[in-house]
C-alpha positions as CSV (number, residue, x, y, z in Angstrom):
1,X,72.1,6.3,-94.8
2,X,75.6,7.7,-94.2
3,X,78.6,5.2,-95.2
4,X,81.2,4.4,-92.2
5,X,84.0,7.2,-92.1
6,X,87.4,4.8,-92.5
7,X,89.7,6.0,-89.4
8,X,92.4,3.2,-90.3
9,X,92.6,0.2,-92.9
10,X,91.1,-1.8,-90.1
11,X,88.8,0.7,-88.2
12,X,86.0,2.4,-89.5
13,X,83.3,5.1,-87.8
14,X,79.5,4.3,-88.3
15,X,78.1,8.0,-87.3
16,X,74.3,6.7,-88.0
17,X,75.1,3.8,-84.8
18,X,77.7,5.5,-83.3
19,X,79.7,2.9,-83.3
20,X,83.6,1.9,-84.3
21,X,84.0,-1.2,-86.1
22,X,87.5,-2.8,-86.2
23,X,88.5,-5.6,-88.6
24,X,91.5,-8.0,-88.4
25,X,92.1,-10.9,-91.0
26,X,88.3,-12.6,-90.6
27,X,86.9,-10.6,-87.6
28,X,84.9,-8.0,-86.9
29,X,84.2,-6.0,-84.1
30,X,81.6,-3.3,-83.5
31,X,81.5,-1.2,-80.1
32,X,79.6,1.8,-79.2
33,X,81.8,4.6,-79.1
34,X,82.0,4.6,-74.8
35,X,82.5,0.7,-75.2
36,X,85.8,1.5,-77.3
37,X,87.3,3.5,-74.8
38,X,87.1,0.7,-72.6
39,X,88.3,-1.4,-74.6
40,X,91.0,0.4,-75.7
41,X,91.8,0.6,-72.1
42,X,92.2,-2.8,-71.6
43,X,94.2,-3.8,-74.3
44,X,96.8,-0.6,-73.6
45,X,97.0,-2.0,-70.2
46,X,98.0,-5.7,-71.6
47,X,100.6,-4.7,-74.1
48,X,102.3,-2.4,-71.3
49,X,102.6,-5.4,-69.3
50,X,103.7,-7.2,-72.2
51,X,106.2,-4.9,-73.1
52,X,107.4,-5.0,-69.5
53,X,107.5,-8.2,-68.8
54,X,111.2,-9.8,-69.3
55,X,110.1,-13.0,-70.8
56,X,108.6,-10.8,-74.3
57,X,110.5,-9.1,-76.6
58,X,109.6,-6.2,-79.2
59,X,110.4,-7.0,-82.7
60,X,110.0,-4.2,-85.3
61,X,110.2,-4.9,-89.2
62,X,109.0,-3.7,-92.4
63,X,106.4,-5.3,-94.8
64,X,105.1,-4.1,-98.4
65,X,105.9,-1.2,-97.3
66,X,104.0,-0.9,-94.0
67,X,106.1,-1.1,-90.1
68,X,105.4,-3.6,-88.9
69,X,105.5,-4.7,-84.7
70,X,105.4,-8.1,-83.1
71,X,105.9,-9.3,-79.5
72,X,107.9,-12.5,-79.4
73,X,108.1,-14.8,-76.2
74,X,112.0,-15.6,-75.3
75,X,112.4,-19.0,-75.6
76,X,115.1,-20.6,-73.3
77,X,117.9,-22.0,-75.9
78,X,118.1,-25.6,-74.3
79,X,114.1,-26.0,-75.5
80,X,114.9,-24.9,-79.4
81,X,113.3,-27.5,-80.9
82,X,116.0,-26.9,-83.8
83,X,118.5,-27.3,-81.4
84,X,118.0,-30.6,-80.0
């Protein structure tokens, strides 16, 4: 039994299952290889219409070290709840 290959910190290849497993905080994923593609797809097609969609923003900022990237959703002033 061959261990996973780690791709990133939160992605790892399972050769033996062929299969990539992605973790984020407490969840884990595991797709076959062809299901990743799709996948990956998908979600390249939701943050491009995130990033082009005028009510989200792109904020970029660094972390231990690491860059980090959020999107933020504008919020319209008037609803702050700080500025009430």
């Amino acid at each position: 039994m061959n261990q996973p290959i780690m791709l990133t910190e939160n992605a790892w290849f399972d050769e033996e299952n062929n299969t990539i497993v992605l973790t984020f905080d407490r969840i884990s994923i595991a797709f076959l290889v062809e299901e990743f593609m799709d996948f990956y797809d998908e979600i390249e097609a939701v943050n491009n219409k995130l990033l082009s969609n005028p009510n989200f923003f792109l904020a970029e900022f660094t972390e231990k070290g690491s860059k980090k990237r959020i999107l933020i959703r504008k919020t319209d002033e008037s609803d702050d709840e700080y500025n009430n």
